[in-house]
N, CA, C and O atoms as a GROMACS GRO file, in nm:
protein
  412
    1UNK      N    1  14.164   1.895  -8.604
    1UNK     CA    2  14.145   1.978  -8.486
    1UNK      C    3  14.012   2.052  -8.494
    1UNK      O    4  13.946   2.058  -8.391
    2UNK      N    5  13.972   2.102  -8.590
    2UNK     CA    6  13.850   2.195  -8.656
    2UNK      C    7  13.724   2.076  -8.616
    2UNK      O    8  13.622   2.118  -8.561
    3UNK      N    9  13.733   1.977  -8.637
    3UNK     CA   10  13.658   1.875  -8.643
    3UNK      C   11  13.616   1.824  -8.531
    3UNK      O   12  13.500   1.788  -8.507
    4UNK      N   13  13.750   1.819  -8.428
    4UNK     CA   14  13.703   1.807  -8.326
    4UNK      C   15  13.632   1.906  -8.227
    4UNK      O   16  13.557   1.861  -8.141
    5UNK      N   17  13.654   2.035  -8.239
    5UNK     CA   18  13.610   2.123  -8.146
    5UNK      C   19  13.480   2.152  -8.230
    5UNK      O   20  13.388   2.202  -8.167
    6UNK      N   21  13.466   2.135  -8.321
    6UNK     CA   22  13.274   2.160  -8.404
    6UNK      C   23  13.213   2.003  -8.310
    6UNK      O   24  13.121   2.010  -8.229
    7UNK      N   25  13.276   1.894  -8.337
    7UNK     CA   26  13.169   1.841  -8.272
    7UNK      C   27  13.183   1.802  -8.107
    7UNK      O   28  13.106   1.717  -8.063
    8UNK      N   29  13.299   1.876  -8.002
    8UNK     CA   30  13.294   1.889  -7.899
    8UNK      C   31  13.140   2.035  -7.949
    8UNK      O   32  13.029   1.991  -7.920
    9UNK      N   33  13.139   2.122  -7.986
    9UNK     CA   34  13.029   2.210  -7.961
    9UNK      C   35  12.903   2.125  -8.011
    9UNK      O   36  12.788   2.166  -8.000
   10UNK      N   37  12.931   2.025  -8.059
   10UNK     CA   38  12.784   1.995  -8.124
   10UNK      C   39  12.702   1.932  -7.968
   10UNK      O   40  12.590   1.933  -7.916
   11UNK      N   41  12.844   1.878  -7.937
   11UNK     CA   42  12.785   1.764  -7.849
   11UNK      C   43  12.759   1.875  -7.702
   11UNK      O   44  12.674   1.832  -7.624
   12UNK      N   45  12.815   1.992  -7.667
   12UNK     CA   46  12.795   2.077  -7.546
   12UNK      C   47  12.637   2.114  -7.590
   12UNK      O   48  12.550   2.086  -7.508
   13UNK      N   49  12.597   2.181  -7.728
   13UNK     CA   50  12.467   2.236  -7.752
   13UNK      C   51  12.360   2.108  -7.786
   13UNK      O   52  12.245   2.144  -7.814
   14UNK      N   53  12.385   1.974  -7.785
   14UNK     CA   54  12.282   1.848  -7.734
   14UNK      C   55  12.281   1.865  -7.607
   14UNK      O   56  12.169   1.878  -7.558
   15UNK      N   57  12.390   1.871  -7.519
   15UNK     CA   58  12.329   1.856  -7.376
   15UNK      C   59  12.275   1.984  -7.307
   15UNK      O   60  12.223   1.970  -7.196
   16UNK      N   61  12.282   2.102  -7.363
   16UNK     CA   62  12.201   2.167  -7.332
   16UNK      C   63  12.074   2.150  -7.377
   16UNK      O   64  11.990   2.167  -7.288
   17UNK      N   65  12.038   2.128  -7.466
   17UNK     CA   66  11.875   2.120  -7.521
   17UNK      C   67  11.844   1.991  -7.469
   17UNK      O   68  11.722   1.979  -7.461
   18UNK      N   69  11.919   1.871  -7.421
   18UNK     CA   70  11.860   1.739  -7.380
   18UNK      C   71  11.829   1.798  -7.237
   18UNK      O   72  11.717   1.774  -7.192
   19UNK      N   73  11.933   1.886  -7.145
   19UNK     CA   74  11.892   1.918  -7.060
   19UNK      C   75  11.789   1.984  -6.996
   19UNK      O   76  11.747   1.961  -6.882
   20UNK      N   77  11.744   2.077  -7.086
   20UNK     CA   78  11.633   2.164  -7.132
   20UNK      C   79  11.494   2.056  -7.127
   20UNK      O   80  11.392   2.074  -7.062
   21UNK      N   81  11.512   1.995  -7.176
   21UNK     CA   82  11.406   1.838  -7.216
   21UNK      C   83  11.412   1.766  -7.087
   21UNK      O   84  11.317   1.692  -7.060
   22UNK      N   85  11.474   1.773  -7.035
   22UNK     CA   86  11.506   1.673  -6.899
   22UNK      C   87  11.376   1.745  -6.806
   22UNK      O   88  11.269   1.704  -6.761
   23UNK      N   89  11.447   1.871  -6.806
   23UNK     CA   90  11.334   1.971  -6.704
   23UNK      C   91  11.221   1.955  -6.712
   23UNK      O   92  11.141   1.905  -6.633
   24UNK      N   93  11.203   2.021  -6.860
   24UNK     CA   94  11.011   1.995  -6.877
   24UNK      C   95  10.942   1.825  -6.888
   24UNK      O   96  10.824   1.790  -6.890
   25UNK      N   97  11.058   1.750  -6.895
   25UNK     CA   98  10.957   1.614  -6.877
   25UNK      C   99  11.063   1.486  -6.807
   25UNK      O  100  11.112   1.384  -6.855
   26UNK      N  101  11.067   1.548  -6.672
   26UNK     CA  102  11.152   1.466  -6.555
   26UNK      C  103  11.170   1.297  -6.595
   26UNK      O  104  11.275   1.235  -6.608
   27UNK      N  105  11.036   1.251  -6.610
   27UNK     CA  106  11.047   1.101  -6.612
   27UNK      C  107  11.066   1.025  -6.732
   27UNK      O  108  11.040   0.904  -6.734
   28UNK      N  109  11.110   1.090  -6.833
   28UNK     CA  110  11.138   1.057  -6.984
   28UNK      C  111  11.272   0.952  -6.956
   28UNK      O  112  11.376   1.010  -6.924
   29UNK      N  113  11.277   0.818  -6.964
   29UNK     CA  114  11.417   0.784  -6.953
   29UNK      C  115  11.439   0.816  -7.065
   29UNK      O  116  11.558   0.786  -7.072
   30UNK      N  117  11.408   0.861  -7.175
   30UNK     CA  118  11.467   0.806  -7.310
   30UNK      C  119  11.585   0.928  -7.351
   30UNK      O  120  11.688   0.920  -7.419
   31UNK      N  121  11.507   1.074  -7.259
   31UNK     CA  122  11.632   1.166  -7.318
   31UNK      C  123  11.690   1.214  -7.185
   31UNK      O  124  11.725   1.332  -7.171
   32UNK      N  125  11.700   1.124  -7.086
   32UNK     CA  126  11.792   1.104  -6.946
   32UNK      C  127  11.900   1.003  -7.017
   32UNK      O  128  12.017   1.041  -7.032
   33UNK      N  129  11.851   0.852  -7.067
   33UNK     CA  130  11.952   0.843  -7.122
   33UNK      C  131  12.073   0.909  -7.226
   33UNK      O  132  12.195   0.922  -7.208
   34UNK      N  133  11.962   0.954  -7.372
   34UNK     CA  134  12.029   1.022  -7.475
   34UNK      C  135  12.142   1.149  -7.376
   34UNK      O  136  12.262   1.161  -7.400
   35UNK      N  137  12.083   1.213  -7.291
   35UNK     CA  138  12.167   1.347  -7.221
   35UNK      C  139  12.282   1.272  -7.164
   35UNK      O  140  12.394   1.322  -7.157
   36UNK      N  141  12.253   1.155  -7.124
   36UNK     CA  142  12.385   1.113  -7.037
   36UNK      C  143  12.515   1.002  -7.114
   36UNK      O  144  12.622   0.968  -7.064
   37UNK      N  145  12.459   0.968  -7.240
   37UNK     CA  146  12.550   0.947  -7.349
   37UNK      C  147  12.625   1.039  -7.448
   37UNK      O  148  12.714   0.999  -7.524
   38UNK      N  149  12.578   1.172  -7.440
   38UNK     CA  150  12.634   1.253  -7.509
   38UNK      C  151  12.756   1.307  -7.359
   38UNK      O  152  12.878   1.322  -7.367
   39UNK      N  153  12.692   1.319  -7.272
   39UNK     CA  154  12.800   1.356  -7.155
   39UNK      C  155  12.922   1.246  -7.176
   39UNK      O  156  13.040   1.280  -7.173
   40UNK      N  157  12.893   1.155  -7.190
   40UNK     CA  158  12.990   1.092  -7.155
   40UNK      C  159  13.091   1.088  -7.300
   40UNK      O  160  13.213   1.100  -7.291
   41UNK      N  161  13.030   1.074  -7.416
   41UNK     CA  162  13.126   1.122  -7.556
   41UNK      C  163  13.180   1.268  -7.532
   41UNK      O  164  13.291   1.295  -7.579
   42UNK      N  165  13.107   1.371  -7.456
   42UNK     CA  166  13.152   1.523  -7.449
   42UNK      C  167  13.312   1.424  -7.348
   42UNK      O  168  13.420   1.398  -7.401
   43UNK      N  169  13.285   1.402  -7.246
   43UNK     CA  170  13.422   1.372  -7.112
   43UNK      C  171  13.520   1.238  -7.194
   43UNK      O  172  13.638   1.215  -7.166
   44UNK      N  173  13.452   1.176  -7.281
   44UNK     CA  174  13.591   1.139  -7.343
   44UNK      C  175  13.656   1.232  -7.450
   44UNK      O  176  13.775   1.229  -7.481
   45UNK      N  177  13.564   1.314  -7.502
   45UNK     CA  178  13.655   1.433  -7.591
   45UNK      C  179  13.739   1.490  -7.524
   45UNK      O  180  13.836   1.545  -7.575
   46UNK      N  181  13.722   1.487  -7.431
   46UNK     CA  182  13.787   1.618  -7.367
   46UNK      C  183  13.916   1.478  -7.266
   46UNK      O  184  13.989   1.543  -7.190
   47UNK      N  185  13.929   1.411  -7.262
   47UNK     CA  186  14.005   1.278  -7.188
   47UNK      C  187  14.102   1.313  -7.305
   47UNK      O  188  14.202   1.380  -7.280
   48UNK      N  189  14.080   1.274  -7.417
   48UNK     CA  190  14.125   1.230  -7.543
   48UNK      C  191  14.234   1.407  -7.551
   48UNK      O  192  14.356   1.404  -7.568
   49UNK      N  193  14.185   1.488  -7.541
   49UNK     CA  194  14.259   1.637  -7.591
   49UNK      C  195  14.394   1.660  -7.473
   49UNK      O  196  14.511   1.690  -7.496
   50UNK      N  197  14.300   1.623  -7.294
   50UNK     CA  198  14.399   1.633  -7.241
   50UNK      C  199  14.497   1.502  -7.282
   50UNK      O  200  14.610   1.549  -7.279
   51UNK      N  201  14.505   1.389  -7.311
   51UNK     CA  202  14.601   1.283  -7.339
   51UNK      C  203  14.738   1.360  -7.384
   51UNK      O  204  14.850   1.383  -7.339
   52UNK      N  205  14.632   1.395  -7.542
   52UNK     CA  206  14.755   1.433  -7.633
   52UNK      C  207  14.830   1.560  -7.567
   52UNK      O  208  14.951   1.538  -7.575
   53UNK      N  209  14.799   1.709  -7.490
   53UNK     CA  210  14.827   1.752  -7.440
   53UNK      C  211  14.946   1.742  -7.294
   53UNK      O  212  15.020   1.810  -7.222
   54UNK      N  213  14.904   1.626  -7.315
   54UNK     CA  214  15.003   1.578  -7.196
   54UNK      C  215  15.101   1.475  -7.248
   54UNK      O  216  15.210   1.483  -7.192
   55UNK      N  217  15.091   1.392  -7.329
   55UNK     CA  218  15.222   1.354  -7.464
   55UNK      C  219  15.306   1.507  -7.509
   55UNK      O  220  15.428   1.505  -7.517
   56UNK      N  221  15.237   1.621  -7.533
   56UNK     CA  222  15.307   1.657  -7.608
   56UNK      C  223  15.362   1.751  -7.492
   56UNK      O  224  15.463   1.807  -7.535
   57UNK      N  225  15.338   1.782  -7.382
   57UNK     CA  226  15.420   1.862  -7.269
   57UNK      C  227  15.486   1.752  -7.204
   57UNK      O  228  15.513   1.775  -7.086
   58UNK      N  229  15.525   1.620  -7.254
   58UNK     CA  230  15.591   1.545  -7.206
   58UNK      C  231  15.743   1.556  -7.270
   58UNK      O  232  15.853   1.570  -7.216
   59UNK      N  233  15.698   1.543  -7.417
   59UNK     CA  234  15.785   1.540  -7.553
   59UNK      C  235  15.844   1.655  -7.549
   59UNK      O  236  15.966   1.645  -7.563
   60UNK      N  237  15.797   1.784  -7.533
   60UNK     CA  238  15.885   1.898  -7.508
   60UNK      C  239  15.975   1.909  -7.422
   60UNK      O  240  16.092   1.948  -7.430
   61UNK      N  241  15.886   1.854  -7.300
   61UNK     CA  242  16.001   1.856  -7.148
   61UNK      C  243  16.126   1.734  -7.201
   61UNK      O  244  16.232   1.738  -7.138
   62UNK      N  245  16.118   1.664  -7.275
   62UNK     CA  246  16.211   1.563  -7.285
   62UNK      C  247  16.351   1.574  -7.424
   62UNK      O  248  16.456   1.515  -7.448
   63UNK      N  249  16.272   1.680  -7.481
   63UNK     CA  250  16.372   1.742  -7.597
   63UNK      C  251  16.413   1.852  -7.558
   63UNK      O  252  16.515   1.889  -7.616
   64UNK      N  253  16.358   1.944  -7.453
   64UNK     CA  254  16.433   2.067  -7.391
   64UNK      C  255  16.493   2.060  -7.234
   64UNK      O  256  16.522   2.154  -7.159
   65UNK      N  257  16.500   1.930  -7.212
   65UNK     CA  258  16.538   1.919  -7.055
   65UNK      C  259  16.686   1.941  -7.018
   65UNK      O  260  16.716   1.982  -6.906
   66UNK      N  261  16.799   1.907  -7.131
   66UNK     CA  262  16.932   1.931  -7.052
   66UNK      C  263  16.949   2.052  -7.125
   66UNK      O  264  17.070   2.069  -7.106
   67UNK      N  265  16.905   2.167  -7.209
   67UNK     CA  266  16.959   2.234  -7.286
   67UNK      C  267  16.952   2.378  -7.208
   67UNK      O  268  16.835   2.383  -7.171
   68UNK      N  269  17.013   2.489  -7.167
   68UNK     CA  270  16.994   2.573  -7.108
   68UNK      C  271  16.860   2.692  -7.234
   68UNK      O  272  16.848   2.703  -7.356
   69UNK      N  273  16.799   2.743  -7.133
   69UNK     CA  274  16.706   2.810  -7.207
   69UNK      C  275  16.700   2.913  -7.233
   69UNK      O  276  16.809   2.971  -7.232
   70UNK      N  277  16.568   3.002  -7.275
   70UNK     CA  278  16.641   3.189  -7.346
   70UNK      C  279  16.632   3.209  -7.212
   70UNK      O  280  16.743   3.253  -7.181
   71UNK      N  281  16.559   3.202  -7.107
   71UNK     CA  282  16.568   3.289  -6.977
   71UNK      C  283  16.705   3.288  -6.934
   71UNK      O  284  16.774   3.390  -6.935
   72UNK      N  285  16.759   3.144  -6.887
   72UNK     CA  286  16.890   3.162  -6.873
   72UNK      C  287  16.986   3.204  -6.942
   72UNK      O  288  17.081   3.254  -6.882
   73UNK      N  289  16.986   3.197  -7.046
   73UNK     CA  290  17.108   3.275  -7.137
   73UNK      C  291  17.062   3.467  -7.109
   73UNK      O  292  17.143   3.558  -7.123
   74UNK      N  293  16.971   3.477  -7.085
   74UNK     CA  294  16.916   3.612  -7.060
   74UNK      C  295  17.016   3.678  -6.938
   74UNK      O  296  17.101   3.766  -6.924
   75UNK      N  297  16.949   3.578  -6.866
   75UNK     CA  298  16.995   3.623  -6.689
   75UNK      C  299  17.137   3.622  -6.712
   75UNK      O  300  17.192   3.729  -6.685
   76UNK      N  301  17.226   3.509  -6.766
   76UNK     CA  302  17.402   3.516  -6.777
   76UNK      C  303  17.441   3.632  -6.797
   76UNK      O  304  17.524   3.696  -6.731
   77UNK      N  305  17.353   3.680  -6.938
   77UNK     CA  306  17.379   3.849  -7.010
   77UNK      C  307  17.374   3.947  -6.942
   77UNK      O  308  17.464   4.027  -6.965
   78UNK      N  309  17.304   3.973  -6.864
   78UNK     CA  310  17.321   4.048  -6.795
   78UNK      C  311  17.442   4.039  -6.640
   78UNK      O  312  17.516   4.127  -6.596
   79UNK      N  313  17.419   3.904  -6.592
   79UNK     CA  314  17.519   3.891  -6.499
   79UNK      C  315  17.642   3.961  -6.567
   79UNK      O  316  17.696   4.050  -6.501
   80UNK      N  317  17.682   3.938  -6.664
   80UNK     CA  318  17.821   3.917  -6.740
   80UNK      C  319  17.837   4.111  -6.768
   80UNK      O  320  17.943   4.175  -6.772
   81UNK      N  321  17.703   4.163  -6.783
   81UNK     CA  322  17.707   4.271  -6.810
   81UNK      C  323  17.754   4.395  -6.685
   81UNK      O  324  17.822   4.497  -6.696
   82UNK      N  325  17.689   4.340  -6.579
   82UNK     CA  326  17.680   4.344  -6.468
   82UNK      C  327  17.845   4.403  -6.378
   82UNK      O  328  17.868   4.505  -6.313
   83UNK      N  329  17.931   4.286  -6.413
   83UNK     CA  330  18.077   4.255  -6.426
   83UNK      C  331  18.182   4.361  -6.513
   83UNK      O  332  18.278   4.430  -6.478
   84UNK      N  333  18.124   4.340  -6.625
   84UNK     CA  334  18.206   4.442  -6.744
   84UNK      C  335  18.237   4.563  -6.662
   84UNK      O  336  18.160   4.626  -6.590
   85UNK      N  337  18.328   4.579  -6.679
   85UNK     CA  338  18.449   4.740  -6.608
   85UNK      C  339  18.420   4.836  -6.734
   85UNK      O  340  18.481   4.829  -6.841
   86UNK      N  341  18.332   4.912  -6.709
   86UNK     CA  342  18.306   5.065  -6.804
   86UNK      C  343  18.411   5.159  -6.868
   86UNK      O  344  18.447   5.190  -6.981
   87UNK      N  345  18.458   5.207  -6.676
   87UNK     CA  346  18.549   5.277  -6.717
   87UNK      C  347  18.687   5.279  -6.607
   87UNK      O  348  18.696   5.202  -6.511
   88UNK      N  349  18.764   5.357  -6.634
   88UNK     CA  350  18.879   5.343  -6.514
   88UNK      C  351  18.904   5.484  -6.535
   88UNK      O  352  18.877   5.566  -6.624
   89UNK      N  353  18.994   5.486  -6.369
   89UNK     CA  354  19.040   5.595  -6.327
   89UNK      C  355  19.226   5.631  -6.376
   89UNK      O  356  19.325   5.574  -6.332
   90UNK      N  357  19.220   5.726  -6.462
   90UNK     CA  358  19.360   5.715  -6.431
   90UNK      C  359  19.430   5.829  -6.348
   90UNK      O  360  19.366   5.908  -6.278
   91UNK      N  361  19.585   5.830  -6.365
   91UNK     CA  362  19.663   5.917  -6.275
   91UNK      C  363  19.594   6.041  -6.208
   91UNK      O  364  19.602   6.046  -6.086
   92UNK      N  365  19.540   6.124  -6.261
   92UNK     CA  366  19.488   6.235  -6.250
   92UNK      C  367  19.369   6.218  -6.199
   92UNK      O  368  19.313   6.325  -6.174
   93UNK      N  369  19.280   6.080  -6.163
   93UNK     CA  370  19.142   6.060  -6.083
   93UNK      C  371  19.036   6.081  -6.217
   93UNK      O  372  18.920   6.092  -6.177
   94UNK      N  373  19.045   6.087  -6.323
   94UNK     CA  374  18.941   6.182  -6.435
   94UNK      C  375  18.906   6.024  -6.422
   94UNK      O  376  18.955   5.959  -6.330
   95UNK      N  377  18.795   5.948  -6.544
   95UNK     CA  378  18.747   5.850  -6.578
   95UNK      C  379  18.772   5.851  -6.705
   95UNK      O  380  18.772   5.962  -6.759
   96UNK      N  381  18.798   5.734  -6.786
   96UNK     CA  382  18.896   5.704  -6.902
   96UNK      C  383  18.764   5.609  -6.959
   96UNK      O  384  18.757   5.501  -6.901
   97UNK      N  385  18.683   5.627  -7.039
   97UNK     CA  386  18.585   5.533  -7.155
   97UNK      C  387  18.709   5.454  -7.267
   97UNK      O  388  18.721   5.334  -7.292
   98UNK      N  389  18.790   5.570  -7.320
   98UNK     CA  390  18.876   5.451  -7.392
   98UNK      C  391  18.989   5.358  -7.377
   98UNK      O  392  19.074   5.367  -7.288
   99UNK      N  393  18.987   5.281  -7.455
   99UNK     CA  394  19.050   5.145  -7.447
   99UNK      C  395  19.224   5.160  -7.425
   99UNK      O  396  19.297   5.085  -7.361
  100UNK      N  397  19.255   5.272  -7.494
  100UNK     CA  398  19.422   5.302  -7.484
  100UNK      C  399  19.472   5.405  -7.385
  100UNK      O  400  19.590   5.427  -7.357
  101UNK      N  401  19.328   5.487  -7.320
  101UNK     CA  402  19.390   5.573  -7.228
  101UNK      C  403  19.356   5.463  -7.089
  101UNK      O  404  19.427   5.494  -6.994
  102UNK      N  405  19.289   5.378  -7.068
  102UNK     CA  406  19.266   5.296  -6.980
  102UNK      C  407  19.417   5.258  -6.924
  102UNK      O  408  19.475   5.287  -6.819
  103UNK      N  409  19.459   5.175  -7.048
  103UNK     CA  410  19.597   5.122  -7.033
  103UNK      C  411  19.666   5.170  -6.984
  103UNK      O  412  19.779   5.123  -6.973
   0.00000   0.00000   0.00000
């Protein structure tokens, strides 16, 4: 990975300086070509990163697709919490927190 992003930068800071070279001497094919072969190794680096990037948000979506996720188990928790009866009223109207005066 280290390897690749040193020489994705190697190859961004050639086409700046080929570009640089382009300017001051327009009719040079030689570093119109060189600038436009490094472009094109820079756009397959970068072809090549999205690939794997997109294998591996494939591979995730396909090992986490039927399984419910933390959001949803989140949202249940609270639904469920939502539901839970606190407290009750008894004879006398007061509010009852425990479990045996509830009864």
């Amino acid at each position: 990975k280290k390897e690749r992003e040193k020489e994705s930068n190697e190859l961004q800071n050639d086409i700046r300086k080929l570009e640089r070279q382009a300017q001051l001497t327009p009719k040079n094919e030689q570093i119109i070509n060189k600038w436009k072969l490094a472009k094109h190794k820079l756009n397959s680096l970068e072809q090549e990163r999205n690939l794997r990037a997109l294998k591996f948000v494939k591979q995730n979506y396909f090992e986490n697709a039927n399984k419910p996720g933390r959001w949803l188990a989140y949202r249940l928790r609270k639904e469920k919490e939502k539901r839970w009866i606190q407290q009750l009223q008894d004879k006398e109207g007061t509010l009852q927190n425990d479990m045996e005066k509830k009864k």
